[in-house]
C-alpha positions as a Markdown table, in Angstrom:
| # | Residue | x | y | z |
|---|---|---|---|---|
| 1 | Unk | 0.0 | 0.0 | 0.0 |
| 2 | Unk | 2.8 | 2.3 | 0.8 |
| 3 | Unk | 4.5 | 2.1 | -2.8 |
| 4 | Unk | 0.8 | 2.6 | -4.3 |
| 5 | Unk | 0.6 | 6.2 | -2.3 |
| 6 | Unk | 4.2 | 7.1 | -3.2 |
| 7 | Unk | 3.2 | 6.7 | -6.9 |
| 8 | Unk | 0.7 | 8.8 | -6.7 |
| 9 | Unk | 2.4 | 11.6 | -4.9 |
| 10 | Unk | 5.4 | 11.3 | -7.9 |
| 11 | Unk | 2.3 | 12.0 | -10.6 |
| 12 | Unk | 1.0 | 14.9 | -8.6 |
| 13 | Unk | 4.2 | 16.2 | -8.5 |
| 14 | Unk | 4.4 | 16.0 | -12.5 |
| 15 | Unk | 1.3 | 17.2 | -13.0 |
| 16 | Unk | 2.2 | 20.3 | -10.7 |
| 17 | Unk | 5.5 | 20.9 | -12.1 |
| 18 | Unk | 3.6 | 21.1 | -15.8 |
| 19 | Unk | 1.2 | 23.5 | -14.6 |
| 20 | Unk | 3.6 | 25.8 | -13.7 |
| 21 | Unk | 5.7 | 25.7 | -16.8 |
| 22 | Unk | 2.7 | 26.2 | -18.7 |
| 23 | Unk | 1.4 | 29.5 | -16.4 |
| 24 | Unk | 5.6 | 30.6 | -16.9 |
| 25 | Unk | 5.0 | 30.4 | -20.5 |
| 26 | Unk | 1.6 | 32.1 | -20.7 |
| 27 | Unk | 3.0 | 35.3 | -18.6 |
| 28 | Unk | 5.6 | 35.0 | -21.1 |
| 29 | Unk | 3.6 | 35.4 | -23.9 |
| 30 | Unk | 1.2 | 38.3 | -22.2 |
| 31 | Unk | 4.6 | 39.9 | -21.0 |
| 32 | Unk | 6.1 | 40.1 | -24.5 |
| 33 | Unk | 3.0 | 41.2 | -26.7 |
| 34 | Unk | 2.3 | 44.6 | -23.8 |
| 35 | Unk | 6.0 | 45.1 | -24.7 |
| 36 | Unk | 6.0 | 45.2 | -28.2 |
| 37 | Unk | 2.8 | 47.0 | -28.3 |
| 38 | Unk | 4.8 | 49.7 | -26.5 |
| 39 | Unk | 7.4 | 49.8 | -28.6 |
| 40 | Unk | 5.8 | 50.1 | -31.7 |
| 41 | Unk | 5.0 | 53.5 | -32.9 |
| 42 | Unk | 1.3 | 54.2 | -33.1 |
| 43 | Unk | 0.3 | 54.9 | -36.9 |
| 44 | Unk | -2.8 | 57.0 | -35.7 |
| 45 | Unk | 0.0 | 59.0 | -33.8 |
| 46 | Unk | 2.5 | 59.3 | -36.5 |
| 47 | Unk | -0.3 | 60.6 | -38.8 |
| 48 | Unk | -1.4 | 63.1 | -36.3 |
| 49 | Unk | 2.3 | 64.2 | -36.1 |
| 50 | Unk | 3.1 | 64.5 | -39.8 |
| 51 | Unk | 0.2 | 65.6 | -40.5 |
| 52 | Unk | 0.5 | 69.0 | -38.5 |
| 53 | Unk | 3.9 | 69.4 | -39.5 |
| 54 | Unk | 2.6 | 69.5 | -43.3 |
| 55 | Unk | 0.2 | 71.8 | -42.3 |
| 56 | Unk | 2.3 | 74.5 | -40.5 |
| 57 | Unk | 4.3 | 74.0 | -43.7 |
| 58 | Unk | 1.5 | 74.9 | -46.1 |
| 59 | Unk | 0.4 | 77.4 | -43.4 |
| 60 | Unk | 3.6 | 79.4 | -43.3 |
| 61 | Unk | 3.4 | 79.2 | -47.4 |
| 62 | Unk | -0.1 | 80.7 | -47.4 |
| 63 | Unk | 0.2 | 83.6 | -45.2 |
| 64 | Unk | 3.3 | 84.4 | -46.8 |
| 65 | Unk | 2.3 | 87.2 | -49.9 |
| 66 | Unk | 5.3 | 87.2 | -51.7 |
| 67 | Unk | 5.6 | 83.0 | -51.6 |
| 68 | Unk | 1.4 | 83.5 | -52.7 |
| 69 | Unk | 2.2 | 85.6 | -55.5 |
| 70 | Unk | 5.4 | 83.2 | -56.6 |
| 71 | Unk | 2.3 | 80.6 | -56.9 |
| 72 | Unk | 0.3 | 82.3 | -58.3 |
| 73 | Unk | 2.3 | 83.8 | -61.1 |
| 74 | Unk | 2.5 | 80.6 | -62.9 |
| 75 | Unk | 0.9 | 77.9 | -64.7 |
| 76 | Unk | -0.2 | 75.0 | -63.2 |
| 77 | Unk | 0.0 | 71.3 | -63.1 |
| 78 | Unk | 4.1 | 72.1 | -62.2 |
| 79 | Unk | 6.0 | 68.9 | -60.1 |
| 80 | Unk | 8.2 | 69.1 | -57.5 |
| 81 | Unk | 11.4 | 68.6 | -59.7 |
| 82 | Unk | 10.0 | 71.4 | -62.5 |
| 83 | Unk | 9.3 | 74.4 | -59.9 |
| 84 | Unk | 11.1 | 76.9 | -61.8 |
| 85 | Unk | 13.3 | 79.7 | -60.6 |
| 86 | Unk | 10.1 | 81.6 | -60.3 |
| 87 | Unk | 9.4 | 79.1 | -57.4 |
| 88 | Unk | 12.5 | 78.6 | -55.7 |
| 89 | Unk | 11.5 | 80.7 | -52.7 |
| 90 | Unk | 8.1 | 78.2 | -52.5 |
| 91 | Unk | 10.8 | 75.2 | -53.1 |
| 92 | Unk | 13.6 | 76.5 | -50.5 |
| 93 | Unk | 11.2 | 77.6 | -48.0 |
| 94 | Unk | 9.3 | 73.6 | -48.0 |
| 95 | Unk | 13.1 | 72.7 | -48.0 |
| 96 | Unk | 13.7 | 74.4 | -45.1 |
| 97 | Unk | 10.5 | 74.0 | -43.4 |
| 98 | Unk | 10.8 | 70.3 | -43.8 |
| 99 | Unk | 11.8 | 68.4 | -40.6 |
| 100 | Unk | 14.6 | 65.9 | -40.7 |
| 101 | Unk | 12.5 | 62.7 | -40.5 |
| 102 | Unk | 10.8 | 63.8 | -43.2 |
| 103 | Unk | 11.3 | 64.0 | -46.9 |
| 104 | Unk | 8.6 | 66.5 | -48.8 |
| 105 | Unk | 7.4 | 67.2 | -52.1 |
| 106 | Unk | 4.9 | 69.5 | -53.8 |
| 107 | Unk | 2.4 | 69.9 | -56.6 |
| 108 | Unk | 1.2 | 72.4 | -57.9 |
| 109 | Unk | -2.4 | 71.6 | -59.7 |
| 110 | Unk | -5.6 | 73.8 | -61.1 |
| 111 | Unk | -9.0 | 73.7 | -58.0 |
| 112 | Unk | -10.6 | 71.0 | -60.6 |
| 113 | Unk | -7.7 | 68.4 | -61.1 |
| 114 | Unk | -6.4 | 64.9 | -59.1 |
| 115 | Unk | -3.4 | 66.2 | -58.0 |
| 116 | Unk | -1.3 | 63.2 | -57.3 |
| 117 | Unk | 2.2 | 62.3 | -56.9 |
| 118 | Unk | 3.5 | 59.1 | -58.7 |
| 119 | Unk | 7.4 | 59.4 | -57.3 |
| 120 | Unk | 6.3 | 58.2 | -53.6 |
| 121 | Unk | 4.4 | 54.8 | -55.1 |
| 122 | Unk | 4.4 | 51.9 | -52.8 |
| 123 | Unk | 5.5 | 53.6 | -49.8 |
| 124 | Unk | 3.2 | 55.3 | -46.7 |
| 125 | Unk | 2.2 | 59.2 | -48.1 |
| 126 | Unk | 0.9 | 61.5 | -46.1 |
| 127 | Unk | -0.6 | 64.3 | -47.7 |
| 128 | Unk | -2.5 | 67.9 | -47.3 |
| 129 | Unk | -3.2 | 70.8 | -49.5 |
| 130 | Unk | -3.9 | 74.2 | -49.3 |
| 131 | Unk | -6.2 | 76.5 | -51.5 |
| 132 | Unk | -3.5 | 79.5 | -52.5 |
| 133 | Unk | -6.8 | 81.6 | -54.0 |
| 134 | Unk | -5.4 | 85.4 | -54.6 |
| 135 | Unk | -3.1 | 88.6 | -53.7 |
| 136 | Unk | -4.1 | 92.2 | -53.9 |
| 137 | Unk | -3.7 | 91.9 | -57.9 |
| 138 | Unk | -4.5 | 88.4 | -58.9 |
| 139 | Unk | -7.5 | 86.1 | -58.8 |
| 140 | Unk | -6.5 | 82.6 | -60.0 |
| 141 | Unk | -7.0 | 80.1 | -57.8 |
| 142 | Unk | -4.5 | 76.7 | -57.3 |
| 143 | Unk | -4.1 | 73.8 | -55.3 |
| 144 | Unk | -0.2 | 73.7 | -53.3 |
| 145 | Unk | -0.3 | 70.3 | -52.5 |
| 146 | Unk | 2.4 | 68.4 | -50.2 |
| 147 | Unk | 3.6 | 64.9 | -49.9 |
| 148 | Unk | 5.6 | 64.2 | -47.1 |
| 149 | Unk | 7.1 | 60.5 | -46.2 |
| 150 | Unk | 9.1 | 59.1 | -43.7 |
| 151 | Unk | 12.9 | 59.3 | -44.2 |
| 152 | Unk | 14.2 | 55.4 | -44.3 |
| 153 | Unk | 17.1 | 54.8 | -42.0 |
């Protein structure tokens, strides 16, 4: 009788011992998914953040008369890589504007036309626009759009 009880101790103590490996492993698991949840950048976040950067970009552009007139001296669509000398201060001032995470690019597109940017294809765009309507002299309304990206690296 005294084997019989010793037997069945042995395959509580099993049966213990693999209930607490598996509770080990289930923390584990818990432990490691709140971890990399806080790791992990929010997207909802990151497209609040980029977002406002765009628009104190496109902001600083629009209040600005003599960047206003720059626009709206010339004909639109124009791409980022065409802004002509006539648009360098628009171009250097996005440039400057532009935080270092970021890389931007604008268009340049009539009130009535998609105004979309085909360089940035495949990758996560964030993009706002701003109506640049008229100056003291001028009536001619256009579209200043910006595409901004994460820098890689």
């Amino acid at each position: 009788m005294v084997k019989i009880n010793i037997k069945i101790k042995s395959k509580r103590g099993w049966i213990r011992l693999i209930e607490v490996f598996i509770a080990i492993l289930l923390l584990a698991g818990v432990l490691l998914v709140v971890v990399n949840r806080s790791n992990s950048p929010d997207k909802d976040s990151l497209y609040i953040e980029i977002s406002q950067k765009e628009f104190a970009i496109l902001r600083d552009i629009e209040l600005n008369n003599t960047l206003r007139t720059e626009i709206l001296s010339i004909t639109p669509p124009v791409e980022w890589d065409s802004f002509s000398p006539e648009l360098q201060n628009v171009k250097n001032r996005i440039i400057n504007l532009t935080p270092s995470n970021l890389e931007c690019k604008a268009k340049i597109c009539q009130i009535n036309e998609d105004c979309t940017m085909s360089e940035f294809s495949g990758k996560n765009v964030y993009a706002e626009s701003v109506l640049i309507s008229a100056n003291l002299n001028t009536y001619s309304p256009r579209q200043l759009k910006l595409f901004c990206m994460e820098n890689e690296g």
